[in-house]
C-alpha positions as CSV (number, residue, x, y, z in Angstrom):
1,X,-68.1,209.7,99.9
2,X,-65.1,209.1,97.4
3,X,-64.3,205.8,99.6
4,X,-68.1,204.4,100.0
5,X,-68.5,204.4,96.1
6,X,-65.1,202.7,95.5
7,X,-66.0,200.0,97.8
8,X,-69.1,199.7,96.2
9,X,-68.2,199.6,93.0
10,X,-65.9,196.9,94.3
11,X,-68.7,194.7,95.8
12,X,-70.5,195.0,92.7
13,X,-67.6,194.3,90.2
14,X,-66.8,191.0,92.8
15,X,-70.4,189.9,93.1
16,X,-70.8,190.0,88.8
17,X,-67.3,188.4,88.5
18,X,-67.9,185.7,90.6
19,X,-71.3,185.5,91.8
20,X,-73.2,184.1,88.4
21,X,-73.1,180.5,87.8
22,X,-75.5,177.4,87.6
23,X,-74.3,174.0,89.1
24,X,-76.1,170.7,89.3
25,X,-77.3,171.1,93.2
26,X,-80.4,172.2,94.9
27,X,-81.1,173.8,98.2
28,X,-84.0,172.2,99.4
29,X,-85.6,171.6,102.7
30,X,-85.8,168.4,102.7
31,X,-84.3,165.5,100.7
32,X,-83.1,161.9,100.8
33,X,-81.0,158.9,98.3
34,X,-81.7,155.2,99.2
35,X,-79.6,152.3,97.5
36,X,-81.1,148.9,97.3
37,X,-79.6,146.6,95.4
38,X,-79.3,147.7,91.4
39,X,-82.2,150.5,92.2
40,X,-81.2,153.8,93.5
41,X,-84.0,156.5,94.5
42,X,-83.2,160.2,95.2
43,X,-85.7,163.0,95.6
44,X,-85.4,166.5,97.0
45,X,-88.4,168.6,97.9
46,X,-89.6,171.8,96.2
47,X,-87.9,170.7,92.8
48,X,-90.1,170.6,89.9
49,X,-90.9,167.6,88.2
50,X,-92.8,165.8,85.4
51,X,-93.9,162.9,84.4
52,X,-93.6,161.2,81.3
53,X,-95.3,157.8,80.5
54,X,-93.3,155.7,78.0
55,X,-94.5,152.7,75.3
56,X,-94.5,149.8,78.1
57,X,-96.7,152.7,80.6
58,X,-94.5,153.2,83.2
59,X,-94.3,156.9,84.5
60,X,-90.2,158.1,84.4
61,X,-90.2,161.6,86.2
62,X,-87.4,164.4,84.8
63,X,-86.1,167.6,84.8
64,X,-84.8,169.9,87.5
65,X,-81.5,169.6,88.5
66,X,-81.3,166.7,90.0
67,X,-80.8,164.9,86.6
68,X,-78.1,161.8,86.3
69,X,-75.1,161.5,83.8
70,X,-75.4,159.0,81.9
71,X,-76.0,158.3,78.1
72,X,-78.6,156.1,77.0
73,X,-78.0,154.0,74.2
74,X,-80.7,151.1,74.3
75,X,-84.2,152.5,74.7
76,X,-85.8,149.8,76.8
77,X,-85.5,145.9,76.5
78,X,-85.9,143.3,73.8
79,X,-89.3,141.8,73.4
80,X,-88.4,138.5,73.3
81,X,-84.9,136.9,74.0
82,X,-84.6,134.4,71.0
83,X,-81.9,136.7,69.7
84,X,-78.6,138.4,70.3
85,X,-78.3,141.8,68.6
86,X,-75.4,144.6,68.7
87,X,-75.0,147.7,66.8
88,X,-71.3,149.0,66.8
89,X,-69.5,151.6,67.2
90,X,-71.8,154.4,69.1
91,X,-71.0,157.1,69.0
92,X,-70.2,156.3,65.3
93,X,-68.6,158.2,62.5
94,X,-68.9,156.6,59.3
95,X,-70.5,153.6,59.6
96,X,-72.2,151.6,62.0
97,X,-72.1,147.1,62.3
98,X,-75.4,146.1,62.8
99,X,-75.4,142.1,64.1
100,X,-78.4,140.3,64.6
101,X,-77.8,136.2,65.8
102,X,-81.3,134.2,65.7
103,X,-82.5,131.1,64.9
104,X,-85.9,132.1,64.0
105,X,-85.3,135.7,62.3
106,X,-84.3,135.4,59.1
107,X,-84.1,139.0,58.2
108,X,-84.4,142.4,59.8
109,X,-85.5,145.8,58.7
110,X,-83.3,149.2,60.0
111,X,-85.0,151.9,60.1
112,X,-83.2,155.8,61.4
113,X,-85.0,158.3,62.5
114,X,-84.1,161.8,63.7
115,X,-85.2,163.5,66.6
116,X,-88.3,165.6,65.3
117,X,-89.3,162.0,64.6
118,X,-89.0,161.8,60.8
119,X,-87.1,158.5,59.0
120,X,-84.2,159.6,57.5
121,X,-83.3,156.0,56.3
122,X,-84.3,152.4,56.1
123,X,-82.5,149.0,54.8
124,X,-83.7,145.8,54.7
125,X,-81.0,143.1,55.9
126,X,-81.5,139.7,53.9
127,X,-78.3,138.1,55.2
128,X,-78.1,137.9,58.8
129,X,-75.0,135.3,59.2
130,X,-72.5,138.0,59.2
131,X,-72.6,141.3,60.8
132,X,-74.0,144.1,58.3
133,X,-72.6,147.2,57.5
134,X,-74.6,150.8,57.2
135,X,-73.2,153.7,55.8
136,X,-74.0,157.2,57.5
137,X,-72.3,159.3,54.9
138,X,-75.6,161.0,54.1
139,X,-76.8,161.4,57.3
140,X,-75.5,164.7,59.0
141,X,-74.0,164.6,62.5
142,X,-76.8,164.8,65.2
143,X,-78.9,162.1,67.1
144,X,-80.8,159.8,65.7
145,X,-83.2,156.7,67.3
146,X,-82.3,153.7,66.0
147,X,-85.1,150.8,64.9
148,X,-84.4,147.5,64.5
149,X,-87.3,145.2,63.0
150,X,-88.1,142.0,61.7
151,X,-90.0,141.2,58.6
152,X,-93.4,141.3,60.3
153,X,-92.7,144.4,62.2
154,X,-92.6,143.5,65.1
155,X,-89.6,145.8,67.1
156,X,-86.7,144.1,68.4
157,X,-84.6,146.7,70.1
158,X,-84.5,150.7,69.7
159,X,-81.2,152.4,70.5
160,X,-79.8,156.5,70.5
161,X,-77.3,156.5,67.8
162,X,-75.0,159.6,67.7
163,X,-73.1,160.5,64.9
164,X,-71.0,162.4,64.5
């Protein structure tokens, strides 16, 4: 009796020491990666999903574990291509370089927001010949969506700007 509740107590000890962790796989019954060109499609079966529809309508499905790792830091593409834009250093500390070559913008409005969706800051850029600088001392570190404009509004590019 002495011996079976040692070597129970064992098991159970070995099972709790080493038997509890999460890793990014799935056991599924059925599953499948194809590679074509630039586009790469995996799925597994059984693995819960959902659907999120994003500003230009197409459907992106996430969660589960089957999740890439990768950080995003442009949040979809340029509406036009009549200008070159870069925003410098991401992650950033202090500051960040916002650079904007066009021909037909003459200025540009920068607008942060943070991730409940709020603006936290905005700056109108009158002198687009040089790249601008923005100061992110009073912003605390965290994530923040990044909105560049030009003087009718119309969106130019959106990045994830982290800060830390």
């Amino acid at each position: 009796m002495k011996k079976s509740l040692i070597l129970i107590f064992i098991c159970f000890m070995g099972i709790n020491a080493f038997g509890q962790s999460i890793i990014s796989s799935v056991v599924a019954t059925a599953g499948e990666s194809v590679e074509e060109g630039s586009l790469n499609v995996s799925w597994t079966l059984g693995e819960l999903a959902v659907g999120t529809l994003d500003e230009s309508g197409t459907i992106i499905l996430t969660q589960g574990f089957q999740q890439g790792y990768f950080e995003i830091t442009s949040i979809g593409e340029p509406l036009s291509n009549n200008f070159k834009l870069n925003v410098y250093p991401n992650p950033a500390i202090n500051h960040v370089w916002v650079s904007l070559e066009s021909e037909e913008i003459q200025e540009a409005v920068v607008e942060f927001y943070d991730l409940d969706g709020k603006m936290v800051y905005v700056k109108r850029i009158n002198d687009l010949s040089e790249p601008n600088m923005i100061m992110l001392d009073k912003l605390s570190s965290s994530q923040y969506i990044l909105r560049i404009s030009d003087s009718a509004g119309r969106v130019l590019q959106t990045y994830k700007l982290i800060k830390r």
